[in-house]
C-alpha positions in Angstrom: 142.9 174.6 126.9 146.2 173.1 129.1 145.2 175.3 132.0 141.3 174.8 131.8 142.2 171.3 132.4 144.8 171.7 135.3 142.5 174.1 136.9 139.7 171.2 137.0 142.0 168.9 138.2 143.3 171.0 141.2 139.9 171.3 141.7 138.7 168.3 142.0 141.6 167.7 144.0 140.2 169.8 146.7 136.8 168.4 146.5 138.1 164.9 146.8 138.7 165.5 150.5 134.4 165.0 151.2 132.6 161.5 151.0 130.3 162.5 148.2 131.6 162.6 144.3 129.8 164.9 142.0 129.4 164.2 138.4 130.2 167.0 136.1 130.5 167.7 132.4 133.8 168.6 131.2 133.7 168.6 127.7 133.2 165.6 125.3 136.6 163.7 124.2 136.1 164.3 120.3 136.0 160.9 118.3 139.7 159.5 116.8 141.2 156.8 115.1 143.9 154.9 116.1 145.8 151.9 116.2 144.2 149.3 118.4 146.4 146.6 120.4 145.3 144.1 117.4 146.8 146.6 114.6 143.4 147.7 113.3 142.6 151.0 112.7 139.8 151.8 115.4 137.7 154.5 116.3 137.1 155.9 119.7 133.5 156.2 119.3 132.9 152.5 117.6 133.9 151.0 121.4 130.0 151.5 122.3 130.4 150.9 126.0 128.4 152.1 129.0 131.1 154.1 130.5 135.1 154.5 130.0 137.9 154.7 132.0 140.9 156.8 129.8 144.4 157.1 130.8 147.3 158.0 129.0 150.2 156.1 130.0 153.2 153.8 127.9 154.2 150.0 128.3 158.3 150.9 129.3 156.9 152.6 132.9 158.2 151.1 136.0 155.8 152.4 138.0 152.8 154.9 137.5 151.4 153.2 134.6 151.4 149.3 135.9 149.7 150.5 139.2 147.1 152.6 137.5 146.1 150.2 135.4 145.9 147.6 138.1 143.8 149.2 139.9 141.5 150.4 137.3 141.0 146.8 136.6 140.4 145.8 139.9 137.6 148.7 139.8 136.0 147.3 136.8 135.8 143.3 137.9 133.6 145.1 141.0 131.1 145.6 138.7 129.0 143.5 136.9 129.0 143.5 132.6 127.0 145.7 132.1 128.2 148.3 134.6 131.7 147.7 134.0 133.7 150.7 132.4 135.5 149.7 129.6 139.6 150.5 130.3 141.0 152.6 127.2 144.6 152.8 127.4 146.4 155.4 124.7 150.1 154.8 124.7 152.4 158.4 124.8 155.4 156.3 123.3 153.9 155.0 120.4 158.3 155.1 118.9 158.6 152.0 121.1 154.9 150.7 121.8 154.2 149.3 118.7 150.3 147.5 118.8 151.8 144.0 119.5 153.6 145.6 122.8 150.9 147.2 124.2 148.5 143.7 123.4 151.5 141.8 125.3 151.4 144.3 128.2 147.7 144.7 128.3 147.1 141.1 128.9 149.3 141.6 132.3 146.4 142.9 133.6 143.4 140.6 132.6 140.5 143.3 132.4 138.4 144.4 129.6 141.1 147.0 128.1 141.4 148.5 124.6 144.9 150.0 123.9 145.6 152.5 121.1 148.7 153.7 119.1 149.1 155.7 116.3 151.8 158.4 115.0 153.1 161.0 117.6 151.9 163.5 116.0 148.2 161.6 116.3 149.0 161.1 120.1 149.9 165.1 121.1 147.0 166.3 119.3 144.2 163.9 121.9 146.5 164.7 124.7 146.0 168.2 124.2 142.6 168.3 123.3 142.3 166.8 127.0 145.1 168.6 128.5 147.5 165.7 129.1 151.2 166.5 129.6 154.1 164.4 128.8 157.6 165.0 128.2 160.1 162.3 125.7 163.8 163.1 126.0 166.1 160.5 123.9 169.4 159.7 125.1 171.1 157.3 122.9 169.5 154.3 124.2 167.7 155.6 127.8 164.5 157.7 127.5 162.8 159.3 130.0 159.5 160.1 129.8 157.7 162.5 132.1 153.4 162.5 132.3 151.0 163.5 134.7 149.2 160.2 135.5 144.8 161.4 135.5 142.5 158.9 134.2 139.3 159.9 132.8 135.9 158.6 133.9 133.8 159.3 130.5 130.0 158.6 129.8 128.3 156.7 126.9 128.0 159.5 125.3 131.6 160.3 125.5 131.4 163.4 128.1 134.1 163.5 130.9 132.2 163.4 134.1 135.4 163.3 136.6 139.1 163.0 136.4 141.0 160.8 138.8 144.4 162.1 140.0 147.2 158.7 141.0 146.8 159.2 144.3 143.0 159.2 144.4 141.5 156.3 146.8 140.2 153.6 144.6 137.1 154.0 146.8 136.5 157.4 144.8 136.6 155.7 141.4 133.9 153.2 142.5 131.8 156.1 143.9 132.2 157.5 140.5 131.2 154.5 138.6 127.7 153.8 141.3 126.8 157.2 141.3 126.6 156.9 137.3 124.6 154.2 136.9 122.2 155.3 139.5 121.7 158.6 138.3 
C-alpha cells in the first residue's frame, strides 16, 4: 500500500510541472474516530464538509508543519463558505499532543481546522492506510521526529482527488480547489 502511494506522489510530482491540475481518484480515506482538539471523540466522516484538506503533521515542529498549515489556511480564506475546504489536521505525536495542545496550536492559525489525536497505535494504522511515513526516536528528553509533509485534497464523499507535496506552489492547491467546484 506504502509504495502505491509514493508512486502517486512521484507522480504527480512530475505532472505538477504543467498549468492544468487533474482531478483523480485515489482511493477513499476509510471513516475513524479520534480525539478532536475539544477532547471529544469524533468521527472523520461526521465533519460533513464540501471538501478537505488532510495533513499529518505534530504541534513540537519547527518548521514543515507551521508553514503547511499556514498556507493551507491562507488557501481556504480565498474561498468563500461554502467553497472553503475544511483543514483536518491529525497529529503523529499524539505522546506529547494531547487535545488541549493541538486546540492551543490550532488557533495560531485562525482558519476553519479540526485537529485529531488518539492512541499511537490509532494514528499508524490511518497513516498507513494512506501511506504516510513518520519516524519517533526518544532520547531522554529530545525527540526527533521524521515525516514526509503531503497534504491531501479529499472530496465530500471522502475520495482523495490529489496530493500536494511541501514544495508545491500554493497556486496549485487553489487550482485544485476551483477545478472541484467547477466540475
Amino acid at each position: 500500500m506504502l509504495k502505491k502511494y509514493l508512486y502517486i506522489f512521484f507522480l504527480i510530482l512530475i505532472y505538477c510541472k504543467n498549468n492544468s491540475i487533474s482531478l483523480k481518484d485515489y482511493g477513499i480515506i476509510e471513516n475513524f474516530i479520534l480525539l478532536n482538539q475539544n477532547s471529544q471523540k469524533t468521527e472523520f466522516y461526521s465533519l460533513k464538509a464540501n471538501a478537505y484538506l488532510v495533513f499529518f503533521g505534530y504541534t513540537h515542529c519547527p518548521d514543515y508543519c507551521p508553514i503547511t498549515l499556514q498556507k493551507l489556511t491562507k488557501i481556504q480564506k480565498q474561498f468563500s463558505e461554502e467553497k472553503q475546504p475544511l483543514i483536518v489536521f491529525i497529529t503523529i505525536d499524539p505522546e506529547r499532543d494531547k487535545p488541549e495542545i493541538i486546540n492551543d496550536y490550532l488557533k495560531k492559525f485562525q482558519g476553519q481546522i479540526i485537529g485529531f489525536t488518539g492512541s499511537k497505535e490509532e494514528i499508524l494504522n490511518i497513516a498507513k492506510k494512506l501511506g504516510v511515513y513518520f519516524r519517533i526516536e526518544r532520547h531522554g528528553s529530545h525527540v526527533h521526529i521524521e515525516h514526509n509533509t503531503s497534504t491531501f485534497f479529499v472530496d465530500k464523499d471522502y475520495k482523495i482527488r490529489y496530493i500536494y507535496g511541501f514544495n508545491e506552489p500554493e497556486e496549485n492547491l487553489k487550482k485544485t480547489i476551483e477545478s472541484y467546484f467547477t466540475h
